[in-house]
PDB file of N, CA, C and O in Angstrom:
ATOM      1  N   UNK A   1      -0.631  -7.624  11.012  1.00  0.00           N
ATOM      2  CA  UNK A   1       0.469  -6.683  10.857  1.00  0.00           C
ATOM      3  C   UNK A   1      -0.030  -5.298  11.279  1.00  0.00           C
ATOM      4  O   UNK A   1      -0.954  -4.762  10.666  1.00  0.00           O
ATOM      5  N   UNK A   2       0.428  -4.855  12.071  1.00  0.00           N
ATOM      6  CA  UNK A   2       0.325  -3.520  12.597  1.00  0.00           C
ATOM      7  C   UNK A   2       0.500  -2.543  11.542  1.00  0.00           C
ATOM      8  O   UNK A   2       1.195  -2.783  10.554  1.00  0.00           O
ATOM      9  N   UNK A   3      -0.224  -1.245  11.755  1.00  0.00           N
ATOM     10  CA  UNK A   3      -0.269  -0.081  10.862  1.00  0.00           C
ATOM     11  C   UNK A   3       0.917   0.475  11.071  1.00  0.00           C
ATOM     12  O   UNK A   3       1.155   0.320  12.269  1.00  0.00           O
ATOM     13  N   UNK A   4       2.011   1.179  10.428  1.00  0.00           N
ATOM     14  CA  UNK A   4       2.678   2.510  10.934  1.00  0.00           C
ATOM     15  C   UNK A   4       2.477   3.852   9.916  1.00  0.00           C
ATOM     16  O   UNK A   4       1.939   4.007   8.820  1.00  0.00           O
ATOM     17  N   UNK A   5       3.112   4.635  10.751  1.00  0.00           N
ATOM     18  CA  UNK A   5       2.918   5.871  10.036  1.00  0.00           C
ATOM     19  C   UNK A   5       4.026   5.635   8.387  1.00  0.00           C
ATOM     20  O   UNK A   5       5.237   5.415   8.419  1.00  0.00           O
ATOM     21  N   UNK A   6       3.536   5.709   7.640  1.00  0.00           N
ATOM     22  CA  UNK A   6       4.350   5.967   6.372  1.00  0.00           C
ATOM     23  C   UNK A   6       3.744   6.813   5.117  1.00  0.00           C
ATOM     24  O   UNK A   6       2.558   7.036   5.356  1.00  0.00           O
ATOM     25  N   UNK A   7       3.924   7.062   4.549  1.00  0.00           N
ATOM     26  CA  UNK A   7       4.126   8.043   3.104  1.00  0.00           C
ATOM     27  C   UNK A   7       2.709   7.531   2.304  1.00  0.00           C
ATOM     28  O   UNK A   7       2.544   6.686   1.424  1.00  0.00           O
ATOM     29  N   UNK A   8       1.777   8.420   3.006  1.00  0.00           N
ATOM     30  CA  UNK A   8       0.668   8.072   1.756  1.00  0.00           C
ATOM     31  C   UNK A   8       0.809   8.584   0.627  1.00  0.00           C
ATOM     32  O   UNK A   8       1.109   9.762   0.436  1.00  0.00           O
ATOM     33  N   UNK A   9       0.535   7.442  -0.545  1.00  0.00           N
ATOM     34  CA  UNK A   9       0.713   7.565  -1.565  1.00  0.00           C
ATOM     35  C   UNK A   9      -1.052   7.744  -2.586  1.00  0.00           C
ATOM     36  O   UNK A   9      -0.965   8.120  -3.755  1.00  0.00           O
ATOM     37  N   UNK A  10      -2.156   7.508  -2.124  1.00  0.00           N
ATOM     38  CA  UNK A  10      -3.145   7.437  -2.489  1.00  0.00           C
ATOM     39  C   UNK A  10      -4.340   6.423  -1.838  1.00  0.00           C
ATOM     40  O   UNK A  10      -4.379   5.193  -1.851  1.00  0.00           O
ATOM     41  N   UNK A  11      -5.424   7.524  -1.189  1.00  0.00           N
ATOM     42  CA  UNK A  11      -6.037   7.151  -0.326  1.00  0.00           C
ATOM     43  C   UNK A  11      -7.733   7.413  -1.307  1.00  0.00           C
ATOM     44  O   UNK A  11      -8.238   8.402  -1.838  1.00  0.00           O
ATOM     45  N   UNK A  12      -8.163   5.967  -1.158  1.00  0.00           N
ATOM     46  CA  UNK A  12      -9.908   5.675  -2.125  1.00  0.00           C
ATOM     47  C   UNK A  12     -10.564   5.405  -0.632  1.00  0.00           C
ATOM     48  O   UNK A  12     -10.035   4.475  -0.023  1.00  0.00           O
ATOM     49  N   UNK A  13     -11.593   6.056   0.011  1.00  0.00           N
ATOM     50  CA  UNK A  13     -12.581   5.967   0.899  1.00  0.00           C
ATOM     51  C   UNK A  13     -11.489   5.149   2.112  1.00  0.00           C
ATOM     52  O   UNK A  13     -10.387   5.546   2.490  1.00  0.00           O
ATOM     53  N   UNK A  14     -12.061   4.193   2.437  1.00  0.00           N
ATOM     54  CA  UNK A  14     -11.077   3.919   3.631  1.00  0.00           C
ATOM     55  C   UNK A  14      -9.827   2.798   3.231  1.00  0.00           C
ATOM     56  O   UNK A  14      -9.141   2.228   4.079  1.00  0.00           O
ATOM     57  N   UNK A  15      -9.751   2.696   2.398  1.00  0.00           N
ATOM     58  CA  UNK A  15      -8.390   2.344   1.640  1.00  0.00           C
ATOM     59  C   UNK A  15      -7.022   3.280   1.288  1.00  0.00           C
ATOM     60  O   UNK A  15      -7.030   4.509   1.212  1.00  0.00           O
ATOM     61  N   UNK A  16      -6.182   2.654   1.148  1.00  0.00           N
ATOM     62  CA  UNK A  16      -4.641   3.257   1.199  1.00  0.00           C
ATOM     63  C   UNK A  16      -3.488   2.997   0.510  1.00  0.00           C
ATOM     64  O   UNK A  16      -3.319   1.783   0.626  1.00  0.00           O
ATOM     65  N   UNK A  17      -2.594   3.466  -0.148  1.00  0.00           N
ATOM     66  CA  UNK A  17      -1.847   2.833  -0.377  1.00  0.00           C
ATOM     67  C   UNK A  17      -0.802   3.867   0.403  1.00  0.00           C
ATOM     68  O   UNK A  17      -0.945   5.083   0.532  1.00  0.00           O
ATOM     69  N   UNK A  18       0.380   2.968   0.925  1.00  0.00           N
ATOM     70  CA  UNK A  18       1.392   3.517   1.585  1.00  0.00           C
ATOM     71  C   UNK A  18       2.804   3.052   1.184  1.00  0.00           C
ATOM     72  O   UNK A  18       2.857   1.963   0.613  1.00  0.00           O
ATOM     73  N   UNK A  19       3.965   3.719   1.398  1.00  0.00           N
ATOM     74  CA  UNK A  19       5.464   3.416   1.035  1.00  0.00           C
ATOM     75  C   UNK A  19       5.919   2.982   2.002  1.00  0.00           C
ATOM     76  O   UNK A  19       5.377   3.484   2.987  1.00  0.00           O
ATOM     77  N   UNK A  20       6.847   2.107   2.301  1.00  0.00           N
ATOM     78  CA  UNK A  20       8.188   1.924   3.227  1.00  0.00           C
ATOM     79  C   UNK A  20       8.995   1.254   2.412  1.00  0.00           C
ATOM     80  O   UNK A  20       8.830   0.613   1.374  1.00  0.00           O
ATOM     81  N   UNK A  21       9.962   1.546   3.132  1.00  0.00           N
ATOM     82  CA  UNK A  21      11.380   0.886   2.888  1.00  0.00           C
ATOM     83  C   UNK A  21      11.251  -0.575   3.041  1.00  0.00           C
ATOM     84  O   UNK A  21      10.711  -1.105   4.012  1.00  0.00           O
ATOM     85  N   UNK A  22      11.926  -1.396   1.738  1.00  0.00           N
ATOM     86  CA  UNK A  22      11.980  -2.425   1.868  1.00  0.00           C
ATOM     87  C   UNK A  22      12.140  -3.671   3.091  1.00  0.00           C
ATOM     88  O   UNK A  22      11.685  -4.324   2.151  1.00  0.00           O
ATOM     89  N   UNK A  23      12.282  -4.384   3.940  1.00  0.00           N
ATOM     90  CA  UNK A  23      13.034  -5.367   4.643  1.00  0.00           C
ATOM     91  C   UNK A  23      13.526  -6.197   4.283  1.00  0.00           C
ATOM     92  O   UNK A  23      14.294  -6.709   5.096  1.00  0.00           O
ATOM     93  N   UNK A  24      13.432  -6.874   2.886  1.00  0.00           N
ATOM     94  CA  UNK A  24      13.920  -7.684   2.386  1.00  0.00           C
ATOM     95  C   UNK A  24      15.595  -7.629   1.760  1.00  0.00           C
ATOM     96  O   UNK A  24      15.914  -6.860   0.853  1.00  0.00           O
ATOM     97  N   UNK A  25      16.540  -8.562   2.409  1.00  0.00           N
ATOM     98  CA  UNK A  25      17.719  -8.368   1.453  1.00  0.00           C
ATOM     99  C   UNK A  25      17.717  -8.878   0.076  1.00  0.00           C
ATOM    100  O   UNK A  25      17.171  -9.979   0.003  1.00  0.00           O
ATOM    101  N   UNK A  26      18.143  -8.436  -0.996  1.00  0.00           N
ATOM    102  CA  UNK A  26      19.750  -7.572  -0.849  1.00  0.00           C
ATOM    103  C   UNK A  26      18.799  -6.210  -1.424  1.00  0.00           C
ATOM    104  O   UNK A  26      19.521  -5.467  -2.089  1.00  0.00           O
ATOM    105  N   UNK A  27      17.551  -5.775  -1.340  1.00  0.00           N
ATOM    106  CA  UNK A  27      17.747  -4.663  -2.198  1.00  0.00           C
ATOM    107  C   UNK A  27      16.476  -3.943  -0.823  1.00  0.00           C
ATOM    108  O   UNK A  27      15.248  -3.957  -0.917  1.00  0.00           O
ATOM    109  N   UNK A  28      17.243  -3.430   0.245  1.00  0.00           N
ATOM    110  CA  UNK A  28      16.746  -2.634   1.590  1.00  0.00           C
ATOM    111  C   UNK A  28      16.306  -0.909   0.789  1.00  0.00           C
ATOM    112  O   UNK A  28      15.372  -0.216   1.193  1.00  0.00           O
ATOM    113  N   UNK A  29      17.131  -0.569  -0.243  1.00  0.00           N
ATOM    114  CA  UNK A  29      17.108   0.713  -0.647  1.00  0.00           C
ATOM    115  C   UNK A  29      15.899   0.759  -1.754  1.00  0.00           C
ATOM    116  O   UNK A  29      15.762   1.765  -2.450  1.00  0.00           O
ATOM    117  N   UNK A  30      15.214  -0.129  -1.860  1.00  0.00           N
ATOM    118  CA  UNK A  30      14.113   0.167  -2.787  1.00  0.00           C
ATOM    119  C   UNK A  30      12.510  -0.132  -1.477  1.00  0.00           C
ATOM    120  O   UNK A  30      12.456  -0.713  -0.393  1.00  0.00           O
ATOM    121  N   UNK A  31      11.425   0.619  -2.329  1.00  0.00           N
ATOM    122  CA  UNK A  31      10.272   0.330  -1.760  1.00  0.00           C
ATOM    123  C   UNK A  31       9.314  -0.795  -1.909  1.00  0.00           C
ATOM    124  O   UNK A  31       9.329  -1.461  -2.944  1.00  0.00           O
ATOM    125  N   UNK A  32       8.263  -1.118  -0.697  1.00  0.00           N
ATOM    126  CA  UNK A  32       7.404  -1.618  -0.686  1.00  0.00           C
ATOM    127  C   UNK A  32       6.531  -0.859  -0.752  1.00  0.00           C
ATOM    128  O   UNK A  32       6.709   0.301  -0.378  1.00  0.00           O
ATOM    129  N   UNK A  33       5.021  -1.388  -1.370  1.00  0.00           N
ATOM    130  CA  UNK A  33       3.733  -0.525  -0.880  1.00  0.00           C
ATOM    131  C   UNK A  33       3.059  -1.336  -0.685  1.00  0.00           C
ATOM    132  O   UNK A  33       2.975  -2.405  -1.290  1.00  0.00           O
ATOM    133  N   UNK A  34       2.058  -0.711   0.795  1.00  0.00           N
ATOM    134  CA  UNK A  34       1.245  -1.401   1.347  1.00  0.00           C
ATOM    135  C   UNK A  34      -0.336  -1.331   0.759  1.00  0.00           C
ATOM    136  O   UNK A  34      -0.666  -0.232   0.314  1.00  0.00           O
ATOM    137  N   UNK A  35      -1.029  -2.075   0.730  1.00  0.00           N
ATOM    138  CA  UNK A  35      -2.633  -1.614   0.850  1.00  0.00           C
ATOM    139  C   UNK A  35      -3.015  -1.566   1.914  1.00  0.00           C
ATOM    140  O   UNK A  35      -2.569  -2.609   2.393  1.00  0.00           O
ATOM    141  N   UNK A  36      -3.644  -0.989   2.803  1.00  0.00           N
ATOM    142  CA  UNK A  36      -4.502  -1.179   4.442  1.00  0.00           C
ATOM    143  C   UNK A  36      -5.325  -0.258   4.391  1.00  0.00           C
ATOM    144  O   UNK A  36      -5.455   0.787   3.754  1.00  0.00           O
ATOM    145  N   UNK A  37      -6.060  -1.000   5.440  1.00  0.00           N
ATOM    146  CA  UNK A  37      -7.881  -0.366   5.778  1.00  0.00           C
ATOM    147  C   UNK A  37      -6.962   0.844   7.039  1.00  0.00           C
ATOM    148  O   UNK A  37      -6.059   0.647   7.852  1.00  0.00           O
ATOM    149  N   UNK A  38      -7.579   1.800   6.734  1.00  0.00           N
ATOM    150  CA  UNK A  38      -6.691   3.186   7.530  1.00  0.00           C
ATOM    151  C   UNK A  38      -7.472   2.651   8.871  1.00  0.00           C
ATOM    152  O   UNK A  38      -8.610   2.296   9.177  1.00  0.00           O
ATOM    153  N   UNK A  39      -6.045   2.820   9.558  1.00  0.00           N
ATOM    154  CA  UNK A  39      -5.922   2.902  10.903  1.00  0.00           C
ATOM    155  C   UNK A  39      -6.586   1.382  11.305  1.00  0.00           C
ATOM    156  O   UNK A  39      -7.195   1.130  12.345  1.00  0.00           O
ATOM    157  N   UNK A  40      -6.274   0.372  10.102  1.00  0.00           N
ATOM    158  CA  UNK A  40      -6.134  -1.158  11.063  1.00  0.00           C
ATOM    159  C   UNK A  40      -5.603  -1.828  10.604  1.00  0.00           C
ATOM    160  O   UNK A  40      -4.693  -2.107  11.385  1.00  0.00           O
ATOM    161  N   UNK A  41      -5.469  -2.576   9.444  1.00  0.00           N
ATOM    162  CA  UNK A  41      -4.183  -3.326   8.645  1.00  0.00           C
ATOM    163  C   UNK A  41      -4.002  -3.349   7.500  1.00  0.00           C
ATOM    164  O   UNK A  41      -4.665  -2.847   6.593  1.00  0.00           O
ATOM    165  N   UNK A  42      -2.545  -4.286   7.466  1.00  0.00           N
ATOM    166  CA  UNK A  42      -2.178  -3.952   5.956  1.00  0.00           C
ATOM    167  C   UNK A  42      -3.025  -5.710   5.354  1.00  0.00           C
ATOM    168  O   UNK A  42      -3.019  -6.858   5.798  1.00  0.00           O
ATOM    169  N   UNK A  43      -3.773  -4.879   3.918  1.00  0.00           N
ATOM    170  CA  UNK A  43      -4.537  -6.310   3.396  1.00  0.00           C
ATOM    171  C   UNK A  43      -3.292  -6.301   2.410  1.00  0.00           C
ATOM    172  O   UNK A  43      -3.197  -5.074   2.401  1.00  0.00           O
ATOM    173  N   UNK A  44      -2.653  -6.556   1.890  1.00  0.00           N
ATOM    174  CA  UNK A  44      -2.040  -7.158   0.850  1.00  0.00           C
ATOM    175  C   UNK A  44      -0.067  -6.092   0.537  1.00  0.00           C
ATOM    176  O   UNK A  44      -0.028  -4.923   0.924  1.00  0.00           O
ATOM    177  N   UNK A  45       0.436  -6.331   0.283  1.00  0.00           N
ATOM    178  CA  UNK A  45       2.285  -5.889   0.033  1.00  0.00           C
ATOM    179  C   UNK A  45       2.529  -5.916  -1.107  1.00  0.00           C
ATOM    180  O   UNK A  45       2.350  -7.010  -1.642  1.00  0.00           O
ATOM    181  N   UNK A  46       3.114  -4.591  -2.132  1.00  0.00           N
ATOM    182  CA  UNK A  46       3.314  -5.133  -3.675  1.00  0.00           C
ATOM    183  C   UNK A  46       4.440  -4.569  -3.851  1.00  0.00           C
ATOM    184  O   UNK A  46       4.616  -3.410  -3.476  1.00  0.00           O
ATOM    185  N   UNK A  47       5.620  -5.451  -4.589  1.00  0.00           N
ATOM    186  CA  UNK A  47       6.805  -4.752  -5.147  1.00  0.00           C
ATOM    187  C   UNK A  47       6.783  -3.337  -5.877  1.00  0.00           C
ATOM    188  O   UNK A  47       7.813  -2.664  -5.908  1.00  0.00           O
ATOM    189  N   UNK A  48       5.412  -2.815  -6.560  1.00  0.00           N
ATOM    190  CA  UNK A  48       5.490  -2.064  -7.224  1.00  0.00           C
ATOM    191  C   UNK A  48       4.083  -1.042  -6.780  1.00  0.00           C
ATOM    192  O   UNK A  48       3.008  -1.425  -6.318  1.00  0.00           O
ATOM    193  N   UNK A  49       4.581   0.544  -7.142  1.00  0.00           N
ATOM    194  CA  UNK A  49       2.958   1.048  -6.881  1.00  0.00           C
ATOM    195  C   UNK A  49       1.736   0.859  -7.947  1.00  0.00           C
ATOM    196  O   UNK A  49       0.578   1.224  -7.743  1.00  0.00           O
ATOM    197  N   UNK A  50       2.275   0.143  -9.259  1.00  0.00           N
ATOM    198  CA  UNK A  50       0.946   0.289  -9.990  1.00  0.00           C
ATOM    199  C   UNK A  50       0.499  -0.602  -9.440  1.00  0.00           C
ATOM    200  O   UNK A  50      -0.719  -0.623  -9.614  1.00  0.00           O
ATOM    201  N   UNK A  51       0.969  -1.671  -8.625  1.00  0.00           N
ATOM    202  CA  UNK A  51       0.347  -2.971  -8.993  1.00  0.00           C
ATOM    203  C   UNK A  51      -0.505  -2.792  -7.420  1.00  0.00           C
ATOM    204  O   UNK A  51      -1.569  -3.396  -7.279  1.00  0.00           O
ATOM    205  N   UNK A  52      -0.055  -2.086  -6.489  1.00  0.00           N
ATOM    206  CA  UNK A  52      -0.651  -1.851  -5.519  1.00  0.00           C
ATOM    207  C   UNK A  52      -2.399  -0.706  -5.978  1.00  0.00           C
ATOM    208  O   UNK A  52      -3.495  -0.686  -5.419  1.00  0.00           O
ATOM    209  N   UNK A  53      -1.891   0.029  -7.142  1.00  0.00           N
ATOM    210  CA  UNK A  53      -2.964   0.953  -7.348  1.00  0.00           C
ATOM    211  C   UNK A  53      -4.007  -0.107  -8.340  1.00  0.00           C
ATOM    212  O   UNK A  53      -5.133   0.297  -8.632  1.00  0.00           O
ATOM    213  N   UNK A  54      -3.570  -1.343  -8.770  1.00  0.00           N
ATOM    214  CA  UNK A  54      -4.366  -1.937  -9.627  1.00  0.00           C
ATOM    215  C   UNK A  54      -5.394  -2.815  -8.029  1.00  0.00           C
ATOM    216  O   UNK A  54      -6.605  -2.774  -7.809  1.00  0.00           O
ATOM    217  N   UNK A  55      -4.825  -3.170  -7.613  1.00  0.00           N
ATOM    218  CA  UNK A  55      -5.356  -3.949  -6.489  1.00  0.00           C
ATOM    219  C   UNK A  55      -6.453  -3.105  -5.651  1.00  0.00           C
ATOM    220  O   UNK A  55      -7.356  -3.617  -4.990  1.00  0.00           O
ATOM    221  N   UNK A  56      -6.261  -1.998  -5.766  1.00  0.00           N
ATOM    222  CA  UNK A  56      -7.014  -0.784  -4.871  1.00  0.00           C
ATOM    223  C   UNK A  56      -8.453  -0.488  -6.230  1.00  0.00           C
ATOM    224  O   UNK A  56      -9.673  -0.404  -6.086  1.00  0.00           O
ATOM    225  N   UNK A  57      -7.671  -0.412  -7.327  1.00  0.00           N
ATOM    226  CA  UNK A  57      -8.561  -0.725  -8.454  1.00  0.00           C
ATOM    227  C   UNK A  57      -9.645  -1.585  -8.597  1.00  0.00           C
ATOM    228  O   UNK A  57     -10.741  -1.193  -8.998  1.00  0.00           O
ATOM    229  N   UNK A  58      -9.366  -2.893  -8.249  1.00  0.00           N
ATOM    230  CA  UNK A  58     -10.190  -3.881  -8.237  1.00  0.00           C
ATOM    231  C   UNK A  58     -11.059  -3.935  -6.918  1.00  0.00           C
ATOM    232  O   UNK A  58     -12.288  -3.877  -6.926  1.00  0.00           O
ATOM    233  N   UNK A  59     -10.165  -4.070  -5.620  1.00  0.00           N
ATOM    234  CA  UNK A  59     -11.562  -3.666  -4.420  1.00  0.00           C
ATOM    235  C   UNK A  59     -12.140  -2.850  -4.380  1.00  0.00           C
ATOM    236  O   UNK A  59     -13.345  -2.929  -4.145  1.00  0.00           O
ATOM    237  N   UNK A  60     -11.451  -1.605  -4.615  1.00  0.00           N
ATOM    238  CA  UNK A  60     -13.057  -0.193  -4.325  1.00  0.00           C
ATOM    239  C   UNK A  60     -12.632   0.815  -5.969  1.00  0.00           C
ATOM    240  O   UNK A  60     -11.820   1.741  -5.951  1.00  0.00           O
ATOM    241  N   UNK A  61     -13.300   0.413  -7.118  1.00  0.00           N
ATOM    242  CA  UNK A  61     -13.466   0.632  -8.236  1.00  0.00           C
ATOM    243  C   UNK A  61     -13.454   2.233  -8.159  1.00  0.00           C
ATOM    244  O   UNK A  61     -13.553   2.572  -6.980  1.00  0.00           O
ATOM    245  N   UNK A  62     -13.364   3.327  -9.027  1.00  0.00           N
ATOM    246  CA  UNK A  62     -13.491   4.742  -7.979  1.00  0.00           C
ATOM    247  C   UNK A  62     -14.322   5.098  -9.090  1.00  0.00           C
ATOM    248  O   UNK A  62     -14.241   4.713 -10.257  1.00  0.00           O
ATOM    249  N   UNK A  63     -15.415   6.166  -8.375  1.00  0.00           N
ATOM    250  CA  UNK A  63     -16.620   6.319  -8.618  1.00  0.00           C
ATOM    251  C   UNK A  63     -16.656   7.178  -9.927  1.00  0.00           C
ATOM    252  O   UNK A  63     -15.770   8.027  -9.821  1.00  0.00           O
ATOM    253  N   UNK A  64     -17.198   7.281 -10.904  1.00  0.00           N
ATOM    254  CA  UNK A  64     -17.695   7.764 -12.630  1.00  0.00           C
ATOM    255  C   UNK A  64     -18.438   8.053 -12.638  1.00  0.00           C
ATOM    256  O   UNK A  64     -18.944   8.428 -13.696  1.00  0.00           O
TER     257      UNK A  64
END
């Protein structure tokens, strides 16, 4: 899946999380968020942003 430009929402070293607009019917007016390695793909799609920020959580833990 190709990168596009969309709405960073929170970026850990070369990880991302990003917004777009749904594609899925019936509910086009709500968001997706992506995870992707910046500037090459998207690793994983979550209905929700925590669950995208839990996932970003678990691959690159952020540093303490």
């Amino acid at each position: 899946m190709a990168v596009t430009q969309n709405n960073v929402l929170l970026e850990r070293g070369l990880l991302r999380v990003t917004a777009r607009p749904c594609e899925e019917l019936p509910y086009p007016e709500q968001l997706t968020y992506d995870v992707e390695i910046v500037g090459q793909e998207v690793l994983q799609s979550f209905p929700t942003f925590d669950e995208a920020c839990q996932f970003v959580d678990m691959v690159a833990p952020a540093d303490e």
